[in-house]
Steps between C-alpha positions, in 0.01 A plus 500: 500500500277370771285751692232485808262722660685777733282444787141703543670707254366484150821477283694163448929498553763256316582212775814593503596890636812662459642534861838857437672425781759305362531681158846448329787667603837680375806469635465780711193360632232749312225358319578399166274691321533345147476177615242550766270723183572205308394234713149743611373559161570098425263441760260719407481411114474113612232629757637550831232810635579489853826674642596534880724745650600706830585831636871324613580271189858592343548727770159682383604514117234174394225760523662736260644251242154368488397874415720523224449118375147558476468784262403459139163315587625229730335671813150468355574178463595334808327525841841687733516387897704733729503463899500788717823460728310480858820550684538838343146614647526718857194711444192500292593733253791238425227320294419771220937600510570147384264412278482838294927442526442138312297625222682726425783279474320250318391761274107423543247652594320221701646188637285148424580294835648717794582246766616622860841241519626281702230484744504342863368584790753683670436744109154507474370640828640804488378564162144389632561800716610756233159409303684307199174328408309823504782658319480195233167567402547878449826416273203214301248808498722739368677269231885479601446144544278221385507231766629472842645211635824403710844251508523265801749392742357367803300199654174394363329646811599805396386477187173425519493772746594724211268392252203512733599853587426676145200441265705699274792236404532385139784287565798325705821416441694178725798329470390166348657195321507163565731491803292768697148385521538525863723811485330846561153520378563150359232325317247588723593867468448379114203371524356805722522743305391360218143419661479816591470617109882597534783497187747268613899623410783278541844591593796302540354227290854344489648542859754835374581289230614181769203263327682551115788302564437164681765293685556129371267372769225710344606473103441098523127597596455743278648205206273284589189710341364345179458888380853678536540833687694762607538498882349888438260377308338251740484754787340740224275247418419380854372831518269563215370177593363680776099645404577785794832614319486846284809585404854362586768757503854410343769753568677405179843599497563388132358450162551129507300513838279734313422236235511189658201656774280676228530137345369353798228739549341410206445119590385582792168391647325423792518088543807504246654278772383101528441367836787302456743811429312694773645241748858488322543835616371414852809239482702806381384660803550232722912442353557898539393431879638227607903746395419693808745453755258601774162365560416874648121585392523845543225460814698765667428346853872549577462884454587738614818430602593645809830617347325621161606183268247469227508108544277416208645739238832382552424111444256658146801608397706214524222271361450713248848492389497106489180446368583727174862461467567842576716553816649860356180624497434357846826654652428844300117496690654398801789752508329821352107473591511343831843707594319851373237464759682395801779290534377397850256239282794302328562150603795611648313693783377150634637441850374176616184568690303220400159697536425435130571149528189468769311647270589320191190264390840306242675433752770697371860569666473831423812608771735257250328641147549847555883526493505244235251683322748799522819330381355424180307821412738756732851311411410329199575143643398242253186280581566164594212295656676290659558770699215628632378518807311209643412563859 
């Protein structure tokens, strides 16, 4: 195993962390905890010392399988990561409830990496205003956690406005892979935080899994590498190539996924990528793109819609869908996470104003996407591009 410097912090972590949100399941749904034992202490004999959690994974059970797992000397070995679940906190005291409630369910009595999750901005003001950085040092001084630090969803503006907000953080944790170096924090968000002395942590390293199975367009790229890869293992890879890069986070689902990462890990390097294979998987990059249907940039000059469409999640969806071969998955985001805010944002919703198209720096018809969008994602129509919209 492979393992780099955590930051400021004066311990070193295996490259590759083991992200519990998608342990194995039964039948019913529960963890599998045989499986999900057997695949933990794997990791950990073959040198895998960083695990990741949260308050909400497996419907709050991660954190106690992860107590149980542990036991027999594993804990001593491994450095644990839990979040505190923001959205639970309405008052100060919030702060001490939760985090005494997750040591105790991760049977511990101190916590290595407490991150505040899923922060943005709309999240992390009013915990400014409940004193969560003030609280975070008292939880440090008093030993019921290590290191504080914090998962990101938000704009790189934001970001940086996070990190230069706290002396105190250890670490971050963005959505990064090779498809979203302009997504979120990005690289720049990347590259940020780690000159500010900061331990870099990467989640979705393959895209929810999207980046493991490439379509035929992508496969004849990938073939044309004098060293053979996985598609996983050249997003991995891409990664650790990185100097700025800690840890990337797998949430392994399986032993053979189990395996085939830990077996990764341990080739793994900074500069293990040539220049030339550096720019195959810009041509990757470039062949995933050019599958979108829509050449929306997510600019967001057509919002807000004056009837409440959310223009540019609707036509991510759709390329998203395309672009990985996965239109289930885009009809099940569509349907259930867009739907269980407010259905007034669906495609459907669109009537015909054509304020968004004034606004739209593509040049899109937006007026003729939207109900298209909707009769593939809302009806299940089957893409044809032939038939799409061309102004």
């Amino acid at each position: 195993m492979q393992y780099r410097q955590f930051g400021r912090l004066g311990f070193r972590v295996s490259v590759l962390g083991f992200g519990c949100m998608r342990l194995p399941r039964t039948e019913t749904g529960d963890i599998d905890e045989a499986e999900a034992t057997r695949m933990l202490h794997y990791a950990v004999e073959h040198g895998v010392n960083y695990l990741d959690t949260a308050y909400p994974y497996h419907g709050g059970e991660s954190e106690r399988f992860l107590g149980r797992a542990l036991k027999g000397g594993y804990r001593q070995r491994v450095k644990l990561a839990t979040k505190l679940p923001c959205w639970e906190v309405k008052e100060a005291s919030d702060f001490d409830r939760l985090l005494n409630e997750q040591l105790a369910k991760l049977q511990t009595d101190h916590i290595d990496v407490y991150l505040l999750h899923g922060l943005r901005k709309a999240r992390w003001e009013p915990l400014q205003k409940l004193g969560v950085t003030d609280w975070l040092e008292k939880a440090k001084a008093d030993g019921r956690i290590g290191a504080a630090g914090f998962s990101f969803h938000d704009q790189f503006d934001v970001f940086k406005q996070i990190i230069d907000a706290y002396d105190g953080w250890a670490m971050c944790q963005i959505q990064y892979n090779y498809m979203n170096e302009t997504i979120q924090a990005g690289t720049k968000g990347l590259q940020y935080a780690a000159s500010k002395g900061l331990a870099v942590v990467v989640m979705e390293p393959l895209l929810g899994g999207k980046l493991a199975k490439a379509p035929d367009a992508v496969q004849k790229l990938w073939d044309t590498a004098a060293r053979k890869r996985t598609p996983a293992e050249w997003a991995l890879m891409w990664l650790w190539n990185k100097p700025e890069v800690t840890v990337v986070l797998s949430g392994m689902s399986s032993m053979q996924q189990m395996v085939e990462n830990v077996a990764s890990a341990e080739q793994a390097a900074v500069g293990i990528l040539s220049p030339e294979e550096v720019e195959l998987v810009g041509k990757v990059r470039d062949t995933y793109e050019s599958l979108r249907a829509v050449p929306c940039t997510s600019c967001e000059y057509c919002m807000p819609c004056p009837n409440g469409v959310d223009i540019p999640r609707s036509f991510a969806i759709l390329n998203s869908g395309l672009m990985y071969g996965d239109m289930d998955d885009a009809r099940r985001r569509y349907t259930q996470f867009m739907r269980g805010q407010d259905e007034s944002i669906l495609a459907s919703s669109c009537i015909g104003c054509l304020e968004c198209e004034q606004q739209c720096p593509q040049g899109i018809p937006i007026s003729q996407w939207m109900p298209y969008v909707h009769a593939i994602l809302g009806e299940g129509k089957p893409y044809r591009p032939e038939d799409r919209p061309t102004g």
